[in-house]
C-alpha positions, 0 to 999 in steps of 0.5 A, a space after each residue: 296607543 292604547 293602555 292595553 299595548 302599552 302593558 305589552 310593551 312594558 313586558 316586553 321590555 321587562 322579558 328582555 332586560 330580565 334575559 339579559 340580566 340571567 344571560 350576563 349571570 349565566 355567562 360567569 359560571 357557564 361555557 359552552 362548545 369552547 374548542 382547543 386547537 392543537 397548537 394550544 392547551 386549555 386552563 379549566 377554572 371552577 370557582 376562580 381556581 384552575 381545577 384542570 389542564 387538557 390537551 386539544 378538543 372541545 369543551 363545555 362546563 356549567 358551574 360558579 364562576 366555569 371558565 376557560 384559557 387557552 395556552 399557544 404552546 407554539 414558540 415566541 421569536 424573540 432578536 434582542 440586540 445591544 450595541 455596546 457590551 463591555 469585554 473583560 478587557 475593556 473593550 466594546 462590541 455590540 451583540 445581536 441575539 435570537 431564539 425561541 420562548 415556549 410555555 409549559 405545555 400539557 407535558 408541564 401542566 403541573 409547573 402551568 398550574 403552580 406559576 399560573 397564578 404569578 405568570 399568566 400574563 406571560 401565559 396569554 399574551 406574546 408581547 408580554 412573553 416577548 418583552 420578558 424574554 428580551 430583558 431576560 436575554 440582554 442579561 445574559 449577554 451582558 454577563 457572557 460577553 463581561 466574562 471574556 476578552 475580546 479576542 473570546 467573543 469575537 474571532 474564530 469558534 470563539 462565536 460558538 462558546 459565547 453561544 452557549 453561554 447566552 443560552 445557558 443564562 438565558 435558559 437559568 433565568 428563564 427556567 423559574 418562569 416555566 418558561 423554556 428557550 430554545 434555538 439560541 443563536 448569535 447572527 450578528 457581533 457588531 462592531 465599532 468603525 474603529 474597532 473594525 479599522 483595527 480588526 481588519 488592519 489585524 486580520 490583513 497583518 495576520 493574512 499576511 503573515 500567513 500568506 507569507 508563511 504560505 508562500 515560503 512553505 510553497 517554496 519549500 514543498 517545491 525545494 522538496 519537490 525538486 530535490 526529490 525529483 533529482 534524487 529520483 533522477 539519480 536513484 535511476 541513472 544509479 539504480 541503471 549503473 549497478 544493474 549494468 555492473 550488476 549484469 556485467 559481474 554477472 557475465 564475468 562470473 558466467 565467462 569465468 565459470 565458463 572457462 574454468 569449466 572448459 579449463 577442468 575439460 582440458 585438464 581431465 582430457 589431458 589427463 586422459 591422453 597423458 594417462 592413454 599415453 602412459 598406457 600405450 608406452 607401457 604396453 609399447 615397453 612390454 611389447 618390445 620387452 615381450 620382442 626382444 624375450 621372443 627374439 633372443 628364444 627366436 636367436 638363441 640357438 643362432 646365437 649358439 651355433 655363430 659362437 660355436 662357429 666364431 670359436 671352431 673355424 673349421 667346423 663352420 667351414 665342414 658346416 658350410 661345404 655340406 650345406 653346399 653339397 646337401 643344397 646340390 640334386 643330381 641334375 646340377 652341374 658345377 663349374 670350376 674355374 680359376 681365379 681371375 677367368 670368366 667361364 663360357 656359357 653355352 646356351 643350348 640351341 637347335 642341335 646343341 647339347 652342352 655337356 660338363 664332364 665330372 669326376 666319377 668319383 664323387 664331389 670335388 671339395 676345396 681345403 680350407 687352404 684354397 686349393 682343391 681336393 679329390 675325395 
């Protein structure tokens, strides 16, 4: 090799490593096209101190010391789980915890800046992130579960409020980390085989119980049921009976009305006949009244003329001859014959004429002593 390509070489190789001296320099004070995902928010350093905190995109900066961190503002899983915490009442249950850790986000950018500087390691990784929050949260299930009894952490919505005392420690002990938690929950209480023996013993005594008191409650809804059903029964056969009373006081109250209307009939056609009867008797009484006034006028000089004749013999015996002789015409014939004798009457025939001879002088007029009279 020649002296000339050794220069060359040696340039070469001075050229290089004086690159790689000025990249290494510019390498602490530059970035260039550095991207942010959505998920995460970007630290900008100038001279070792934060100086901004963005939001998703794509960066570049040059100056002393420029550098760049990426904060995931995605959460942080975390199961923490303790298999014997101490009740207030002295009693041991195991406890299994899960949620969520999140940092402070570009909303938070002020809290990231101030704890940075004590917190970034939480910041950047998760493991970290994780092993702190699970310390954080064993704490606080300690002194939830140490603050109740048994019965308060383990049965019913009791779960529930030791929830929520988990995450509101949780949450305390986490706020001055900047850290947020969310989505706390309590999946698991773990317990003893005894323990458990004896719950179960406790739940079987209590399902018991309640069983019975179920069943004597079914007998009793089905006392109930049954009685109701004869009450109903009855209310009809009784409801039934009075409707047929009801019905037949009725009918009686119709029939009863019926006959006193027919009653009033009978009585007011009563009274019309007795009054149409009492009319026709007073009009019977006048007329005969009204007879006997209009006889006695009718008979009056009858009855006269018969005292007249009763009280004077021989003026009624001088009545009655002229009245004989005026009922007399000039062709009758009279026929005198003594007492005691039947006179012979010829029926005129063929050539008979019967002829009676009487006195020229006149009419031959008996006395009142019987014997005959010659005018």
């Amino acid at each position: 090799m020649t002296r000339q390509n050794m220069q060359r070489i040696g340039v070469a190789v001075a050229v290089i490593f004086g690159l790689l001296i000025l990249a290494s320099i510019a390498g602490q004070h530059t970035y260039f096209l550095e991207r942010v995902d959505p998920q995460e928010v970007a630290v900008r350093f100038r001279g070792g101190t934060i100086y901004e905190v963005a939001g998703p995109g794509v960066y570049s900066d040059i100056a002393l010391y420029a550098d760049i961190k990426r904060v995931s503002s995605e959460g942080v899983s975390f199961t923490v789980e303790d298999p014997e915490v101490i009740t207030l009442d002295r009693q041991r249950v195991g406890l299994r915890v899960s949620g969520d850790a999140f940092r402070p986000g570009i909303m938070q950018a002020q809290v990231l800046q101030e704890l940075w500087p004590s917190y970034q390691g939480l910041y950047l990784s998760d493991d970290r992130l994780r092993t702190r929050v699970i310390d954080l949260a064993l704490q606080a299930m300690k002194s939830c579960v140490g603050d109740r009894t048994f019965n308060e952490n383990v049965i019913g919505t009791s779960r529930d409020e030791l929830r929520f005392c988990v995450d509101e420690r949780l949450s305390l002990l986490a706020t001055p980390l900047g850290l947020d938690i969310r989505n706390v929950a309590v999946p698991n209480i773990i317990l003893s085989e005894e323990v458990q023996a004896s719950l179960d013993s406790i739940t079987k005594s209590r399902l018991d119980t309640e069983l019975a008191q179920q069943d004597a409650i079914k007998a009793r809804e089905q006392a109930l049921a049954d009685q109701s059903r004869e009450e109903g029964v009855v209310r009809v056969v009784l409801a039934r009976q009075q409707e047929e009373v009801r019905q037949k006081t009725t009918l009686s109250q119709l029939e009863r009305e019926r006959l006193v209307a027919e009653r009033i009939v009978i009585e007011q056609q009563k009274s019309n006949d007795l009054f149409a009867a009492e009319k026709e008797l007073e009009i019977s009484l006048v007329e005969a009244e009204v007879a006997l006034l209009t006889a006695q006028a009718t008979l009056a000089e009858e009855l006269v003329l018969a005292q007249l004749y009763g009280d004077n013999a021989a003026y009624a015996y001088l009545q009655a001859l002229i009245t004989n002789a005026s009922a007399l015409r000039e062709s009758d014939k009279i026929i005198f014959t003594q007492e005691g004798t039947t006179p012979t009457i010829v029926v005129p025939g063929p050539g008979i004429v019967p002829v009676v001879e009487t006195a020229p002088t006149g009419v031959v007029v008996p006395q009142p002593g019987g014997e005959p009279a010659t005018p």
